[in-house]
C-alpha positions in Angstrom: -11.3 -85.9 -45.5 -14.0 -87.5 -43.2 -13.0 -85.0 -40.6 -13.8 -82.2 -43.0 -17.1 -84.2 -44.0 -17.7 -85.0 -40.6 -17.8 -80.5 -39.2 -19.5 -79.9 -42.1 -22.4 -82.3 -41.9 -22.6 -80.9 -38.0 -22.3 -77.4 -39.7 -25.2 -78.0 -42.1 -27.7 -79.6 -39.1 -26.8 -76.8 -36.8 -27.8 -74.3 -39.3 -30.5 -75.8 -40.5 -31.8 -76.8 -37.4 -34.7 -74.0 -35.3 -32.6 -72.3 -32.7 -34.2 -72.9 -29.4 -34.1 -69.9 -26.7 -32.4 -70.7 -23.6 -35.0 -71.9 -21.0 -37.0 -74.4 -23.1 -37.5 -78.0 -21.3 -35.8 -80.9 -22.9 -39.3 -82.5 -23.2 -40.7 -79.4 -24.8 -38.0 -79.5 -27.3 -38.0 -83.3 -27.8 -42.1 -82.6 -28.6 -41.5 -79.6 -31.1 -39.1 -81.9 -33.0 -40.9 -84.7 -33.4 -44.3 -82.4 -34.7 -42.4 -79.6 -36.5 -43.0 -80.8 -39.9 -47.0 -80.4 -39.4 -46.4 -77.0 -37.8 -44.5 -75.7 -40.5 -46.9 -76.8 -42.8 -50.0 -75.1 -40.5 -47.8 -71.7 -40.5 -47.7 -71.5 -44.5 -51.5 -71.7 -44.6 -51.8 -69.3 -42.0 -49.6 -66.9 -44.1 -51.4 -67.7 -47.2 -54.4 -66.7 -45.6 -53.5 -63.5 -43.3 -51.7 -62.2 -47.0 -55.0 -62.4 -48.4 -57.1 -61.3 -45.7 -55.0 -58.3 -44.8 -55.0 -56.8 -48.1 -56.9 -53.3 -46.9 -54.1 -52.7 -44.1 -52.7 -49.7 -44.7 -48.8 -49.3 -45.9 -48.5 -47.7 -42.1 -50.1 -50.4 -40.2 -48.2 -52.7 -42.5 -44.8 -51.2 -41.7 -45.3 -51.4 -38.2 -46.5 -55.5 -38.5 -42.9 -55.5 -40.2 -40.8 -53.5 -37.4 -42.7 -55.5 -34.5 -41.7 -58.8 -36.3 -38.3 -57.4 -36.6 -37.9 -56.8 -33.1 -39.2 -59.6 -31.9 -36.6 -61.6 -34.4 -33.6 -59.7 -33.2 -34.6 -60.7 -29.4 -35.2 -64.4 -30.2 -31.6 -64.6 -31.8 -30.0 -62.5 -29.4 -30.6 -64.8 -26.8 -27.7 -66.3 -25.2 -26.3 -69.7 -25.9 -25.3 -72.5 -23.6 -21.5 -72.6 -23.5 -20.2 -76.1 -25.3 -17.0 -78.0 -24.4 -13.6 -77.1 -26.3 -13.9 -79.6 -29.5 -18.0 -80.2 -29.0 -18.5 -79.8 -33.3 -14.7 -80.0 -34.1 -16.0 -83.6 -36.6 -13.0 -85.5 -34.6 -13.8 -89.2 -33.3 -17.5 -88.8 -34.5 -19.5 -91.9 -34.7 -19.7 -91.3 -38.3 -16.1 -91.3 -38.8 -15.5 -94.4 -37.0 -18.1 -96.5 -38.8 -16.3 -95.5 -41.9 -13.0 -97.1 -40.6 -14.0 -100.0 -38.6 -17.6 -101.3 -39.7 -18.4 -104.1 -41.8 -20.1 -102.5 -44.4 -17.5 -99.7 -44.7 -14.7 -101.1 -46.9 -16.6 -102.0 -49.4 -17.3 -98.5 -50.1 -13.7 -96.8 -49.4 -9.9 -97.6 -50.0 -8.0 -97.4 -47.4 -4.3 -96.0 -47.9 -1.3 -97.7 -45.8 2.0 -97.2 -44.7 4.7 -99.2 -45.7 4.3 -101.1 -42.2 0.4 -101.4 -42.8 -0.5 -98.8 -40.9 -3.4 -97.1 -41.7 -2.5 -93.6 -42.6 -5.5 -91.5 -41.2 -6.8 -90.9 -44.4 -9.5 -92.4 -47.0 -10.0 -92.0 -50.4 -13.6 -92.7 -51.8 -13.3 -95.4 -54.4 -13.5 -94.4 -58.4 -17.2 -95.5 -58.5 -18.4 -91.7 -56.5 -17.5 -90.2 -59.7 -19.0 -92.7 -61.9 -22.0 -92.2 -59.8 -22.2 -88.7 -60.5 -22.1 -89.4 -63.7 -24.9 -91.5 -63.7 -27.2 -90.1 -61.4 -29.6 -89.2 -64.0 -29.7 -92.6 -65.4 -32.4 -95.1 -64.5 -32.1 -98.5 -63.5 -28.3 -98.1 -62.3 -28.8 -97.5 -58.7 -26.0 -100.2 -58.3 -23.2 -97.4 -58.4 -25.4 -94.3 -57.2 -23.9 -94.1 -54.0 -24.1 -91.1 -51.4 -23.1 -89.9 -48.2 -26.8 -91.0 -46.8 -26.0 -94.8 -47.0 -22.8 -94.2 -44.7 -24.9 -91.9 -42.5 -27.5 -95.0 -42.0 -24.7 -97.3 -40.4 -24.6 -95.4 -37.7 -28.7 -94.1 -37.4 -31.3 -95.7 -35.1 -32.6 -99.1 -37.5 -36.3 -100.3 -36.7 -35.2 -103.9 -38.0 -32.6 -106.2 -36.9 -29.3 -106.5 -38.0 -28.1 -109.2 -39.9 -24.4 -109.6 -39.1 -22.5 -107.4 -36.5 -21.4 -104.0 -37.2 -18.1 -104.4 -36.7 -15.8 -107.3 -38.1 -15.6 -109.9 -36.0 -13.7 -113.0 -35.9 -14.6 -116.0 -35.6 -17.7 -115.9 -37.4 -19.3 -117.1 -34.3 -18.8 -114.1 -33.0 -21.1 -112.3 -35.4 -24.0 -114.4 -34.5 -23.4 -113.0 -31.1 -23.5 -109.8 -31.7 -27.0 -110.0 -33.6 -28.6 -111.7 -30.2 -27.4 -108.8 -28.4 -28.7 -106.2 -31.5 -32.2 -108.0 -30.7 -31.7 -107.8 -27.1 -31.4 -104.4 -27.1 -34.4 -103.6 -29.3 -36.4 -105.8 -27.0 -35.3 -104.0 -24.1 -36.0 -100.9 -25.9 -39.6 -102.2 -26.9 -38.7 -101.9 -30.7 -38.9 -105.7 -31.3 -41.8 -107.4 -29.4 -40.7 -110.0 -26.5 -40.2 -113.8 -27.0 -42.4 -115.8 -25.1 -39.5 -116.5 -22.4 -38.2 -113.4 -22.4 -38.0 -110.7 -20.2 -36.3 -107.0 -20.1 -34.1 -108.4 -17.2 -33.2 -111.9 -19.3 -31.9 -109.1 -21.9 -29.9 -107.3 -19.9 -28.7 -110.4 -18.9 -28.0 -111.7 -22.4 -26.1 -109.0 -23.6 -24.2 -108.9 -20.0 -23.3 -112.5 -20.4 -22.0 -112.3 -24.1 -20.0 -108.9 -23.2 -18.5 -110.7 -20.4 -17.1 -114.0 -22.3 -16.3 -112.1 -25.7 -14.3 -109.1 -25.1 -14.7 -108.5 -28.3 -18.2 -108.1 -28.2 -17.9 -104.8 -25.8 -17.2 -102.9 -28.9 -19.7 -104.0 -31.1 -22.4 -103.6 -28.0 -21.6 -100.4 -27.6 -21.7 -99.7 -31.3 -25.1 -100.9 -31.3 -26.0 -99.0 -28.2 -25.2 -95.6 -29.9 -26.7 -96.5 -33.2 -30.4 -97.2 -32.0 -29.9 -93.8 -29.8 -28.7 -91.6 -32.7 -31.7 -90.0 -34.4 -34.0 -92.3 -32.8 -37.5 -92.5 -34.6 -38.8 -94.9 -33.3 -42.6 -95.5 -32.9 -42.3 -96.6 -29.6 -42.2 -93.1 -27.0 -39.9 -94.4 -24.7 -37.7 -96.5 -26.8 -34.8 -94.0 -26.6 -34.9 -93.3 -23.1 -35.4 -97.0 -22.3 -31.8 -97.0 -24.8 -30.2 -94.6 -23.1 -31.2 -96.7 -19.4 -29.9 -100.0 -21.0 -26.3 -97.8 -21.7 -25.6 -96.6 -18.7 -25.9 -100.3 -16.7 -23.6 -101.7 -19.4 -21.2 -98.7 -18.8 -20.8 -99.8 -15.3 -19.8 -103.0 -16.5 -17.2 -103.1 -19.4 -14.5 -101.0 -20.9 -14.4 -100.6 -24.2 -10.7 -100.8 -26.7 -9.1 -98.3 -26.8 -9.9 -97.7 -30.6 -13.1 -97.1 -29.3 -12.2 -95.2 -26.5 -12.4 -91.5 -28.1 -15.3 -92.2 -30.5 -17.2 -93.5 -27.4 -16.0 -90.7 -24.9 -16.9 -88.0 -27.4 -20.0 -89.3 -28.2 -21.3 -89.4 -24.7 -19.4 -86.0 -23.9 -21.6 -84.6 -26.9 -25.2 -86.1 -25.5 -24.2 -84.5 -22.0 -22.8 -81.4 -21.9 -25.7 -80.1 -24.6 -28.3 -79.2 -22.4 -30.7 -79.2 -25.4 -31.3 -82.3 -25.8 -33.7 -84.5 -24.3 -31.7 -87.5 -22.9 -28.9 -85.3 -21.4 -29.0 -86.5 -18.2 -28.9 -90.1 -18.4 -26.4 -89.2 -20.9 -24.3 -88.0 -18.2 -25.0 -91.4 -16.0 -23.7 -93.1 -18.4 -20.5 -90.8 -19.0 -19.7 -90.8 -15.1 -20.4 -94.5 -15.4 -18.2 -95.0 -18.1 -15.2 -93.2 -16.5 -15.9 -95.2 -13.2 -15.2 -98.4 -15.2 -12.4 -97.3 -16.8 -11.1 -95.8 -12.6 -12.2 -99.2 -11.2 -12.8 -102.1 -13.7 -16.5 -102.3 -13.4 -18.8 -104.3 -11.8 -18.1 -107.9 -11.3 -21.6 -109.4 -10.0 -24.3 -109.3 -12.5 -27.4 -106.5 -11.2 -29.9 -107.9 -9.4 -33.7 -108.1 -10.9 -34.3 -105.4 -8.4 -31.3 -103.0 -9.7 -32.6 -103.3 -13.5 -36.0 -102.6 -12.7 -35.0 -99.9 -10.4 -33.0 -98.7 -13.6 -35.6 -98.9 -16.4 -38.2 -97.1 -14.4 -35.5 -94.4 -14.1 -34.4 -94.7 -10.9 -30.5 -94.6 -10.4 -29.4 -94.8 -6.8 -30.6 -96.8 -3.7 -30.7 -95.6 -0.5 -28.7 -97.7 1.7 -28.1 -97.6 5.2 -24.4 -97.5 6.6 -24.3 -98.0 10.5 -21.9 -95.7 12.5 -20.4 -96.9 15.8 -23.0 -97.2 18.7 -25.5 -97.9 16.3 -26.7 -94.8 14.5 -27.6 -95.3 10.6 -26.9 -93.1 8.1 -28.6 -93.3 4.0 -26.5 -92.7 1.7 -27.5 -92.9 -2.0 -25.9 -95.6 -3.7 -25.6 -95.9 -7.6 -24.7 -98.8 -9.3 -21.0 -97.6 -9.7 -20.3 -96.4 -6.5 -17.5 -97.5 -4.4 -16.2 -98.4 -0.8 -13.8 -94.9 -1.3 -16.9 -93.2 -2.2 -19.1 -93.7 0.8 -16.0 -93.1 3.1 -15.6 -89.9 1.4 -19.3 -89.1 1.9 -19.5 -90.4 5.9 -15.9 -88.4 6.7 -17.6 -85.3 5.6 -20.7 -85.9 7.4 -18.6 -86.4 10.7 -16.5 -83.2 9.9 -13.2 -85.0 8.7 -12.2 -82.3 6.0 -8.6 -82.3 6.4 -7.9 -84.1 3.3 -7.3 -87.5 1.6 -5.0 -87.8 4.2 -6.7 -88.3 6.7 -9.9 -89.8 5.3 -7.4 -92.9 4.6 -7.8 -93.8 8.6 -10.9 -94.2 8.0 -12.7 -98.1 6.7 -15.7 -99.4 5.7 -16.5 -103.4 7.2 -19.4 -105.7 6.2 -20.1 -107.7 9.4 -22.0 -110.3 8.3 -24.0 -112.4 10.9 -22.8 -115.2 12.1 -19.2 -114.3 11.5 -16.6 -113.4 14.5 -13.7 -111.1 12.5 -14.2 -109.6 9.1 -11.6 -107.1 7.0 -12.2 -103.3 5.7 -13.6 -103.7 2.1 -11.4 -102.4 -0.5 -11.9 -98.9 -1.3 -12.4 -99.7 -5.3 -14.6 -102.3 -4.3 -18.2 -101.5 -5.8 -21.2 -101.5 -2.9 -24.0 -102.7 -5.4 -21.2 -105.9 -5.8 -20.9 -106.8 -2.2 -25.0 -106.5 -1.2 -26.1 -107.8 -4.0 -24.0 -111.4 -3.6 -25.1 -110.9 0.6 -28.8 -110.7 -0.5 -28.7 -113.6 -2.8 -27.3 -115.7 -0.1 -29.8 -114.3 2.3 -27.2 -113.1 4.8 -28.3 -110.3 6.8 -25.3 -107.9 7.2 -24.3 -104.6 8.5 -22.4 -102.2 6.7 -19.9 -100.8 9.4 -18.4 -96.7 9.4 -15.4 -96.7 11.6 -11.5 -95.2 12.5 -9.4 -97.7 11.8 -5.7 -96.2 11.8 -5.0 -93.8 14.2 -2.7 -91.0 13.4 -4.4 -87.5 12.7 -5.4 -86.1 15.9 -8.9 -86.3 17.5 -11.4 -83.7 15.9 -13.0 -82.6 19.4 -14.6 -79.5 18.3 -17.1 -81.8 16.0 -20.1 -82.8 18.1 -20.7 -86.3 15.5 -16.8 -86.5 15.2 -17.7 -87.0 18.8 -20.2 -89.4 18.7 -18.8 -91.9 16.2 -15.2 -91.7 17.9 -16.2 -92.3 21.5 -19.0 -94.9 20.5 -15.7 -96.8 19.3 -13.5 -96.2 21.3 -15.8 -96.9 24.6 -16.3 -100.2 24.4 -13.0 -101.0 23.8 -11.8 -99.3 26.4 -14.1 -101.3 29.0 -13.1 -104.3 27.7 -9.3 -103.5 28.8 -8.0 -102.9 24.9 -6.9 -99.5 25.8 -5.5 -100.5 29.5 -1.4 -101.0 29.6 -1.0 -102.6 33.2 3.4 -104.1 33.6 3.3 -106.6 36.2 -0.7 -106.7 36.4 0.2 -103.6 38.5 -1.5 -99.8 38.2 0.2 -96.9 38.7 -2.1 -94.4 41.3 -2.0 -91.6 38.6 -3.7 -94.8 36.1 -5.8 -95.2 39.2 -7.0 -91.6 39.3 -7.6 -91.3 35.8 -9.6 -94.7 35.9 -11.9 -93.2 38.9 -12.5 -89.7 36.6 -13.2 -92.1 33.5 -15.8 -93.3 35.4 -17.8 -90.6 36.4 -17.6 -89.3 33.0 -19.0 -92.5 31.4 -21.9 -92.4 33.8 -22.9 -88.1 32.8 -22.2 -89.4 29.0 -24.7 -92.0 29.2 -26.6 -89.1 30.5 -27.2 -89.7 34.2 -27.9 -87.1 36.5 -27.4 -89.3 39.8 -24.4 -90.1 42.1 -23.1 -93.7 40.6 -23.8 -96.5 42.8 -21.9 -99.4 43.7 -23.5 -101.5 41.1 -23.1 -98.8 38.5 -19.5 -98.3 39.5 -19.2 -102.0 38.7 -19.7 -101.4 35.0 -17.6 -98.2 34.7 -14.4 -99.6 35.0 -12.2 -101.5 32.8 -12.6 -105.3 33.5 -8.9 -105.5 34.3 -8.8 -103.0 37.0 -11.5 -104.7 38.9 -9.1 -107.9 39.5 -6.3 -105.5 41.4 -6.0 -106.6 44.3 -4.2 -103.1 45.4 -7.7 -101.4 45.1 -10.9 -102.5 46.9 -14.5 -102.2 45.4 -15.1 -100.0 48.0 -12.3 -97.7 47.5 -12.9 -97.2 43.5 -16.6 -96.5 44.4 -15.4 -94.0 46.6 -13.4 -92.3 43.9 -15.9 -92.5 41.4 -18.3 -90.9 43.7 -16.1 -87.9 44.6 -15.3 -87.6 40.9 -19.1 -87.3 40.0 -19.0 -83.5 41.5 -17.0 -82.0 38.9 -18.9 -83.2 36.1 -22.1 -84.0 37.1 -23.0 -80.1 35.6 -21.2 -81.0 32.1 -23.6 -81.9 28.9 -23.3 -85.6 27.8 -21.5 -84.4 24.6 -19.1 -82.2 26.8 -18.4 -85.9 29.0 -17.8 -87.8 25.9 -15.1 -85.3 24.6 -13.3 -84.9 28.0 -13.5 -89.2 27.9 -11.4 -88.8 24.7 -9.3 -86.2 25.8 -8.8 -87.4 29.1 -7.8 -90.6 27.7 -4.1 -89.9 26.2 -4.8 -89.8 22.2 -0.9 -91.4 22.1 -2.3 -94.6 24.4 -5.1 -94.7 22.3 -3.2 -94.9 18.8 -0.8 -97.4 20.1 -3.5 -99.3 21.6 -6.2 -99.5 18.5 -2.8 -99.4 15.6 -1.8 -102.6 16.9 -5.4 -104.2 17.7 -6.7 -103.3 14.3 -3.7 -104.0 12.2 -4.8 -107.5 11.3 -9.0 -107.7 12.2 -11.5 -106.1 13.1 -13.4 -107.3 16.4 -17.3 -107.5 16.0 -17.6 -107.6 20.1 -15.9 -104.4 20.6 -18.8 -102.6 18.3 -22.6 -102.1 19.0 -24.0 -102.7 15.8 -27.5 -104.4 16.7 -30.5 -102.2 17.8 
């Protein structure tokens, strides 16, 4: 029965309600319904007066006003629709219908029919007193039984005054008291209840953050309230619903709801986002991706920082934060108050040319090396960004949010010129601190030797030198550990080096970097860095300060 109440009721509002061509602007439409009423009103006095005005027109020039306004009527409703999601007016898991099951106020008005196990059955019988208020609608005085659909339809409508007890039915009573500090927090964040003298739009968010966090019950009702004050919001203030819809999408990265809830709340969001019509789609759809992030991830665990809400209420969803790539180069990547580790990782691989799948995007780690700290670990991938700087920033801890390879399995991507980059800026310092260098007995074989000498003169054209090295060049070149054989002299590796330098002193720095990789066997290299990045991360190894 509510169902069927429920399509009809949307039904009735669609028809009733001025179709809109495609094209309008949300704020154009969001303006035209708030002054239709006086335009209406301004059209019927112009028709009052152009019928008595145009009263010499000829039946010819009459007809023709008639077939132009014909026309033009056929091309206004002939315009093409938006498509709408499968089940966008089907009346299932409307707010509406979940009021009438689980709000206070709503068992008073309806019977609800049970199983034998106390289940309810999925359908509601209005109580006798509907028909004795048909029956007495014409009476005065007995407005005690004159119930309709309208005072149902108010549970669930935007309210200009506070609530006096929670929407939902909470226990312990305590509970409720709760619930109608959050109600008033949200209209003060929404500027439709004037501010306490100690309060502030962040100590709001703050309230409701801290009650939804100790009272999972409370996540529900918030919710609830959340959707009420932005359902047919009239409220004098001009941003009050926009400020609403802010205010749900930073709780939507926070909290899950029940899973009674779950549909109601899904499809009431899904509604607000996918209909480009209406004025507050967008944020609508920050708080649905918000929403399913929680639900992915858990939600946010840190509270937002004063910067983050304000950031937020002026409209302003992402931050641009700077991820550091090895060598040193930064990278912004917008960051949203949901987003996670796996999210950036995904983001960086791309921009280096990883595209082979989640596969191989796995090898790759995000690290927070925070100053002052010799070994850190790769931050979970469902780890939320906004979590982690926030906490570092409170602390005033200046940190550096690390892109690197940290499993080494997939093959080196060589044909990528910042594939390139970010691999060798690894992988080179590593490599002259000895890491990479397998020497049984302390001993070198003379093909290691050779190898070493060509490594060299590479290094020297990829740090994009155009001159023979020197001895004191040379010095720097070569892994420390191959400077203490005794089997080779300074002299002799300089020598090497040197007659090295001709056959790629004509190559382009990238081209030297690639052939360092390549010349370096990718099978040393994965044994090497598996087994030195199994456990830690070494700081040393990276240049991450300017």
């Amino acid at each position: 029965m509510i169902e069927k109440y429920c399509l009809d009721n949307e039904k009735l509002q669609q028809k009733a309600a001025p179709h809109i061509p495609d094209g309008l602007a949300p704020s154009k439409i969001a303006l035209d319904s708030w002054t239709g009423h006086s335009r209406t009103a301004g059209h019927q006095q112009s028709a009052i007066l152009q019928s008595h005005t145009n009263t010499t027109l000829s039946q010819q020039q009459q007809q023709h006003h008639h077939q132009q306004h014909h026309q033009q009527r056929n091309i206004i409703t002939s315009s093409p629709q938006p498509p709408e999601p499968p089940g966008h007016h089907d009346g299932k898991h409307s707010l509406l219908q979940f009021a009438m099951l689980h709000f206070r106020q709503s068992p008073e008005k309806f019977e609800m029919l049970k199983t034998a196990d106390g289940s309810i059955s999925g359908s509601l019988k209005v109580i006798e007193n509907l028909k004795a208020s048909k029956k007495n609608k014409g009476k005065k005085g007995n407005k005690e039984n004159d119930w309709t659909w309208k005072e149902q339809v108010d549970l669930v409508k935007f309210s200009s005054v506070p609530i006096e007890q929670s929407l939902l039915r909470l226990e312990p009573g305590e509970l409720s008291e709760l619930a109608v500090e959050c109600f008033a927090a949200v209209m003060r964040y929404m500027g439709d209840l004037s501010m306490a003298p100690d309060s502030t739009e962040v100590k709001c968010v703050y309230t409701i953050l801290m009650h939804c966090h100790k009272h999972e019950a409370l996540r529900d009702e918030v919710y609830c309230q959340l959707m009420k004050q932005t359902t047919n919001n009239k409220s004098m203030k001009p941003d009050s619903c926009q400020r609403g819809w802010r205010l749900f999408s930073i709780v939507a990265a926070y909290f899950v709801c029940s899973e009674t809830l779950k549909p109601y709340l899904f499809k009431y969001l899904e509604t607000s986002a996918y209909d480009k019509r209406r004025a507050y789609h967008g944020t609508a759809t920050v708080c649905l991706q918000n929403l399913r992030k929680t639900f992915k991830y858990g939600g946010r665990k840190n509270v937002p920082s004063v910067e983050e809400i304000t950031a937020i209420s002026a409209g302003r969803n992402s931050k641009r934060q700077i991820y550091r790539l090895p060598g040193g180069t930064e990278r912004v990547v917008n960051t949203k108050s949901t987003t996670v580790v796996q999210d950036v990782i995904e983001e960086l691989c791309t921009v280096i040319g990883v595209t082979g799948g989640e596969m191989e995007m796995e090898e790759f780690s995000l690290y927070c090396i925070v100053e002052g700290d010799t070994f850190t670990m790769p931050l979970a991938r469902e780890e939320y960004i906004l979590d982690v700087t926030t906490e570092l920033h409170k602390n005033q801890q200046v940190f550096y949010l690390i892109f690197c390879r940290s499993v080494w399995h997939f093959p080196l991507r060589l044909d990528s010129q910042l594939y390139v980059e970010v691999v060798f800026n690894q992988i080179a310092p590593d490599y002259l601190e000895g890491l990479l260098l397998i020497m049984p007995g302390e001993q070198l074989d003379q093909d290691v030797i050779y190898d070493i000498a060509k490594m060299a003169a590479l290094l020297h054209r990829a740090a994009d030198m155009t001159h023979v090295p020197t001895m004191k060049e040379t010095k720097f070149l070569l892994p420390k550990p191959a400077l203490t054989v005794r089997d080779v002299k300074p002299a002799q590796w300089v020598n090497m080096v040197q007659s090295n330098w001709r056959d790629v002193e004509m190559l382009t720095t990238i081209q030297s970097k690639a052939q360092v990789l390549g010349q370096y066997h990718f099978e040393t290299i994965k044994n090497c860095l598996n087994s030195l990045l199994t456990s830690v991360f070494i700081i040393q190894s990276l240049s991450i300060c300017p």
